[in-house]
C-alpha positions in Angstrom: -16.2 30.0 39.8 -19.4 30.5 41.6 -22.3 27.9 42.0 -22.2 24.4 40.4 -20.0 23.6 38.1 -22.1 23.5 34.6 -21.1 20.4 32.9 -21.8 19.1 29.0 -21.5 15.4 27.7 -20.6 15.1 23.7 -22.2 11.7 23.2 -25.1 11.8 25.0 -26.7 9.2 23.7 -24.5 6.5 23.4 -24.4 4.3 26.9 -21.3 6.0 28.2 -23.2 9.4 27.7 -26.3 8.4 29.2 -24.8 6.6 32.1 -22.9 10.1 33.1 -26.3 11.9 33.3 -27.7 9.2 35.5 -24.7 9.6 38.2 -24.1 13.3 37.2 -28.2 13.6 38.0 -27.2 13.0 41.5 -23.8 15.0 42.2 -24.5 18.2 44.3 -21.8 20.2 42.7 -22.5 19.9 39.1 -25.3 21.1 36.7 -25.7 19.6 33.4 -26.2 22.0 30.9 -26.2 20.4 27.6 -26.6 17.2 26.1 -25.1 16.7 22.7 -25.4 14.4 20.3 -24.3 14.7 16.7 -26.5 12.2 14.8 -29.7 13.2 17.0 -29.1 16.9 17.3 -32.8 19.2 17.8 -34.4 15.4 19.2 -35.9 15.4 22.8 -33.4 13.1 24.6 -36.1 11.0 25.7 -36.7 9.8 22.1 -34.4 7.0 22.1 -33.6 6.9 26.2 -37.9 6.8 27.7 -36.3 6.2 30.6 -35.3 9.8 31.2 -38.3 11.1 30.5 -39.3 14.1 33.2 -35.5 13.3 34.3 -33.8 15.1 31.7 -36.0 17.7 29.9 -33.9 19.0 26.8 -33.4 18.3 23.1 -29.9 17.0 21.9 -27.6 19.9 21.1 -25.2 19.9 18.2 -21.3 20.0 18.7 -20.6 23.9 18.3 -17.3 24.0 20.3 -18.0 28.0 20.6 -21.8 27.2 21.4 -20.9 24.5 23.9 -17.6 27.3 25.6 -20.5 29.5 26.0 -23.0 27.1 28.2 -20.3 24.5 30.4 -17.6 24.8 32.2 -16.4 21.3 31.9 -17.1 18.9 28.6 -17.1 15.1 29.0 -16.2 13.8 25.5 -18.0 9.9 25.5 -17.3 10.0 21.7 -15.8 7.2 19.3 -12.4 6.8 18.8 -11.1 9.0 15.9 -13.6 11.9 16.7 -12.0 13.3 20.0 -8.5 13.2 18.5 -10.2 16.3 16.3 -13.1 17.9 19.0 -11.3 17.8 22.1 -8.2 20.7 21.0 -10.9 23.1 20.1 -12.7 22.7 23.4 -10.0 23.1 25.2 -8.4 26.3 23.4 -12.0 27.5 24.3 -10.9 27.2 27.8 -13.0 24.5 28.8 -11.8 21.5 30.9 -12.0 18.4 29.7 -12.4 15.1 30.3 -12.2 12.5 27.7 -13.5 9.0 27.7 -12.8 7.6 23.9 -9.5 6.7 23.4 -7.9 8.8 21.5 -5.6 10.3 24.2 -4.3 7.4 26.0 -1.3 6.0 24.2 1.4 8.9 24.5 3.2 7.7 21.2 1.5 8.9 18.5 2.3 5.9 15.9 1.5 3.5 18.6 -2.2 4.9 18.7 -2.5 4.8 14.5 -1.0 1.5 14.7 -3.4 0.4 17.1 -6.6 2.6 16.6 -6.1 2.9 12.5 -6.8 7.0 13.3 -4.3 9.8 12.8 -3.2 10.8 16.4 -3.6 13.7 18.1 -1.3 16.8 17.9 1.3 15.4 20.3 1.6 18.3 22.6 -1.9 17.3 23.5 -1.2 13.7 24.0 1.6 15.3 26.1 -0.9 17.4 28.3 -3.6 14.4 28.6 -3.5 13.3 32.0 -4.1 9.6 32.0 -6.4 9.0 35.0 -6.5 6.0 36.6 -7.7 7.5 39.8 -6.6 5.0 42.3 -3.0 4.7 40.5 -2.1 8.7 39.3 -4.7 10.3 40.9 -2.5 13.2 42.3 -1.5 14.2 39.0 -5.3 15.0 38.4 -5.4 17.7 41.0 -5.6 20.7 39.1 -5.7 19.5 35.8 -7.5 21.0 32.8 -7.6 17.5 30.4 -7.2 13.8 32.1 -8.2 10.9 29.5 -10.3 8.5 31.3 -8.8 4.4 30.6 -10.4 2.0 28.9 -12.2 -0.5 30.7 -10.7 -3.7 30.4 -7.2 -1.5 31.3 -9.1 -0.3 34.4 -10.0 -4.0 35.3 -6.8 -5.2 34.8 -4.5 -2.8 36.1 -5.7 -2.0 39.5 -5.4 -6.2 39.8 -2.2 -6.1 38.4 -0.1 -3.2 39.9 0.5 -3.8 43.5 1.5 -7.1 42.7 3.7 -5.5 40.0 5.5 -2.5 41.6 6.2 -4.8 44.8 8.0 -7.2 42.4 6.1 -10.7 43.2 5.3 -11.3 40.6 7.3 -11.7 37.0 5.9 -9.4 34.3 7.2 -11.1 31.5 4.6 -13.9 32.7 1.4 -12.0 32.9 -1.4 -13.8 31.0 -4.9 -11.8 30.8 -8.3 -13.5 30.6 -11.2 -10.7 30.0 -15.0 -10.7 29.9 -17.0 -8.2 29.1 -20.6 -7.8 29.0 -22.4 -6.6 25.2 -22.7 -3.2 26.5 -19.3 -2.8 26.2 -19.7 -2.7 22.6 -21.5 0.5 22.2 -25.2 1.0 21.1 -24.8 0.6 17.9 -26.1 -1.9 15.8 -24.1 -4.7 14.2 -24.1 -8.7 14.0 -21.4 -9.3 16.6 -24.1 -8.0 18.8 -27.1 -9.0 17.8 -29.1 -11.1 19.7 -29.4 -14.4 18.1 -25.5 -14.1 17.9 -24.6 -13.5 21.8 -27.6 -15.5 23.6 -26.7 -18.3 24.8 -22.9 -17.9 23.4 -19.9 -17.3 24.4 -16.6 -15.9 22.1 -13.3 -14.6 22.2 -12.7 -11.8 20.0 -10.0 -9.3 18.8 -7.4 -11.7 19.9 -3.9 -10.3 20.6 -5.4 -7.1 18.4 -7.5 -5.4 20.7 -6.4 -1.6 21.1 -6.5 -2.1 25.1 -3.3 -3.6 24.9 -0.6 -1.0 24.1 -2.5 0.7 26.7 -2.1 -2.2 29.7 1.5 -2.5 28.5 2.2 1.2 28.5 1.3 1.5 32.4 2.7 -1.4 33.5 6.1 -0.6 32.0 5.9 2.8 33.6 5.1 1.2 37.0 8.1 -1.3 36.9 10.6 0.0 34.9 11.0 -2.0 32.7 9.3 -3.0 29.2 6.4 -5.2 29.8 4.1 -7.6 27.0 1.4 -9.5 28.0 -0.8 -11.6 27.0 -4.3 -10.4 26.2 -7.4 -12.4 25.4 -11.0 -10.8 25.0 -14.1 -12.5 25.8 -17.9 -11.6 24.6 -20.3 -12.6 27.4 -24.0 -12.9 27.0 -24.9 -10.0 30.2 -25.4 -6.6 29.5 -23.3 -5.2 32.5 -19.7 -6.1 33.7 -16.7 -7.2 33.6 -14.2 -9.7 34.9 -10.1 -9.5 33.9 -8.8 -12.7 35.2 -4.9 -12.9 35.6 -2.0 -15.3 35.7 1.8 -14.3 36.7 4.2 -16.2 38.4 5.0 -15.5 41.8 8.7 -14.2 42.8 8.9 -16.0 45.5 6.3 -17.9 48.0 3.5 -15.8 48.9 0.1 -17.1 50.3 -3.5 -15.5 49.5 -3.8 -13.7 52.7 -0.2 -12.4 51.9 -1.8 -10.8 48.6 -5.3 -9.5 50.6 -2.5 -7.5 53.0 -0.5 -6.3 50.1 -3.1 -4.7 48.6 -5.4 -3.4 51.6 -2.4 -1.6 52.3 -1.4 -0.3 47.9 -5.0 0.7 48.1 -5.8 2.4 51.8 -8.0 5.1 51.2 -9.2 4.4 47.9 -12.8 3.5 48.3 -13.7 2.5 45.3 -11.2 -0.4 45.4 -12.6 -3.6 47.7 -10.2 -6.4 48.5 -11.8 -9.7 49.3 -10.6 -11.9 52.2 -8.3 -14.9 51.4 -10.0 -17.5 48.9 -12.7 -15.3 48.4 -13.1 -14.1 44.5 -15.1 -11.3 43.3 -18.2 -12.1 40.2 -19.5 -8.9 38.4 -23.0 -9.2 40.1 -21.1 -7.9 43.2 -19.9 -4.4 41.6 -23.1 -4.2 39.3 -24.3 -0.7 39.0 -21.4 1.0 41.1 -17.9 2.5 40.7 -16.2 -0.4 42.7 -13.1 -2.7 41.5 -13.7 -5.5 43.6 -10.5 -8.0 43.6 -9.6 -11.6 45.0 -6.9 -14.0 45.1 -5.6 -17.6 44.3 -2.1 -18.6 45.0 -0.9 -21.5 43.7 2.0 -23.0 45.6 2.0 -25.9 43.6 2.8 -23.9 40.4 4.3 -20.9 41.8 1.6 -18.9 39.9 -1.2 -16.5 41.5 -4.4 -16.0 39.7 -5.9 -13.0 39.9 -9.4 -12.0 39.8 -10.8 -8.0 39.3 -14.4 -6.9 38.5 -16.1 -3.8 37.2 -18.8 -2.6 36.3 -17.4 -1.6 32.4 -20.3 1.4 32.1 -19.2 2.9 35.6 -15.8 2.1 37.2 -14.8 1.6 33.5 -16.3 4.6 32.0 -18.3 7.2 33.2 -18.3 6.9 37.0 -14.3 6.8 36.7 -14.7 10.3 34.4 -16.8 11.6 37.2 -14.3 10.5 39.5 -11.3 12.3 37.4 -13.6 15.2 37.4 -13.9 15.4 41.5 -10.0 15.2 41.7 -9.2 17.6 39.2 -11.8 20.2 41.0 -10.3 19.1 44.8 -13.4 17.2 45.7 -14.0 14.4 47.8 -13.3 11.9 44.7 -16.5 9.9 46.2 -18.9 12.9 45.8 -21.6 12.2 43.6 -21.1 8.4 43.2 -22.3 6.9 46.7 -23.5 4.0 45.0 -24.8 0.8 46.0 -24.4 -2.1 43.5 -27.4 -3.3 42.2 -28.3 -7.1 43.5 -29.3 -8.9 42.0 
């Protein structure tokens, strides 16, 4: 495969979509080669994003799977749940590589995902072929790939600040109580009361409670990494920023283990992953921090006293929890430096 890799983004004009062509704008390997949209098909893009105007110079394409075969070499799907369980088989029996960011692919039980999503799953062979790429976690089994579904973002949050911990057995699964915030963007673009202004300003809600679809998927990886079948607890919060999020987390501690024995823990789980910053001891992370980048910035609070920890991750639920991770799937599945293309600096403030 000669010259840049030509990528297209079904979704284009939802905020996952748009945020890949701002970081794919930027990675010297990849040309974007088609923007698609299926409710603003034939529109200049810039119609309902100015801010790419003389950025991104194109009208929204339809979804032709054929049509789209014919101009990319790579497709990310940022599509609604329920739509890639249906668009992503023909794209990749056109021989296209894919890499899927709705969630339609990450639960490998099939009833699980209807039980969960209220969507007929996926063929299961291809819920068998998805890769699930949590880079820092399976990121070897994205070499080479031709499909890797990209995790949710609250899973993304919460399971790089859960798994070292996990796998080394300190602390007790069974225990494992999750506190989440997310930002409204984390909601989509679309238009409905939950998000509308007057509703979020100056408010501040839990929502989907013990019924978000994030769960099966934080339960299925953490069962895989310890063997064992794990339930958590798993509370949602609405938070009146646009940007970020915070997964707060409580477990109780298998044995007596100190904050700076956590920090070490982890510097070492995570060596070599730079997206992954562990604070110092007593130091916790706040979402301003990671704003903007593809960082997972965690920190630590053990509790003697209780024998709990708490533990606190942060993302940025647009980048490290959506489209920054895709591009980061995308950069291991081609043998790339997995940093390539997403040197970036949070934004502060």
């Amino acid at each position: 495969m000669g010259g840049k890799l030509r990528a297209a983004i079904v979704g284009s004009t939802g905020y996952g979509g748009v945020e890949l062509i701002r970081l794919l704008q930027n990675h010297p390997d990849i040309e974007i080669t088609s923007v698609i949209s299926s409710s603003s098909a034939g529109e200049p893009i810039e119609l309902g994003f100015p801010h790419l105007t003389g950025i991104v110079e194109r009208k929204l394409d339809g979804v032709d799977p054929a049509e789209i075969a014919g101009r990319a070499d790579v497709v990310f799907t940022a599509t609604p749940s329920g739509v890639s369980g249906k668009l992503v088989p023909q794209l990749l029996e056109a021989g296209l590589k894919v890499v899927d960011l709705s969630g339609d692919f990450r639960l490998k039980d099939g009833a699980e995902y209807e039980q969960w999503y209220k969507h007929t799953a996926p063929p299961e062979a291809y819920l068998e072929q998805a890769v699930y790429g949590l880079c820092e976690v399976y990121g070897e089994r994205a070499a080479g790939a031709d499909f890797i579904s990209n995790p949710g973002c609250y899973p993304t949050a919460t399971l790089l600040g859960l798994i070292p911990a996990v796998e080394a057995g300190w602390i007790k699964p069974e225990s494992i109580i999750i506190d989440a915030k997310s930002g409204v963007s984390g909601s989509g673009r679309g238009a409905n009361l939950g998000v509308h202004f007057a509703e979020v300003n100056e408010n501040f809600k839990a929502y989907k409670v013990n019924k978000h679809q994030h769960i099966p998927e934080i339960e299925q990886v953490l069962t895989d990494i310890s063997g064992e079948k794990v339930t958590v607890t798993f509370t949602t919060h609405l938070v009146p920023m646009t940007r970020g999020i915070m997964s707060t987390m409580y477990a109780g501690m298998n044995g007596n283990y100190s904050e700076q024995d956590f920090v070490e823990l982890y510097r070492k789980y995570y060596s070599g992953r730079p997206f992954v910053r562990i604070r110092e001891a007593g130091v916790l992370p706040a979402t301003k921090e990671v704003s903007g980048s593809n960082y997972c910035d965690i920190g630590f609070s053990a509790d003697a006293r209780t024998g709990r920890v708490t533990i606190v991750s942060v993302i940025d639920n647009i980048v490290k929890g959506a489209a920054g991770q895709a591009i980061q799937n995308l950069n291991l599945m081609m043998g790339w430096e997995e940093t390539r293309g997403l040197g970036y600096t949070p934004v502060y403030p």
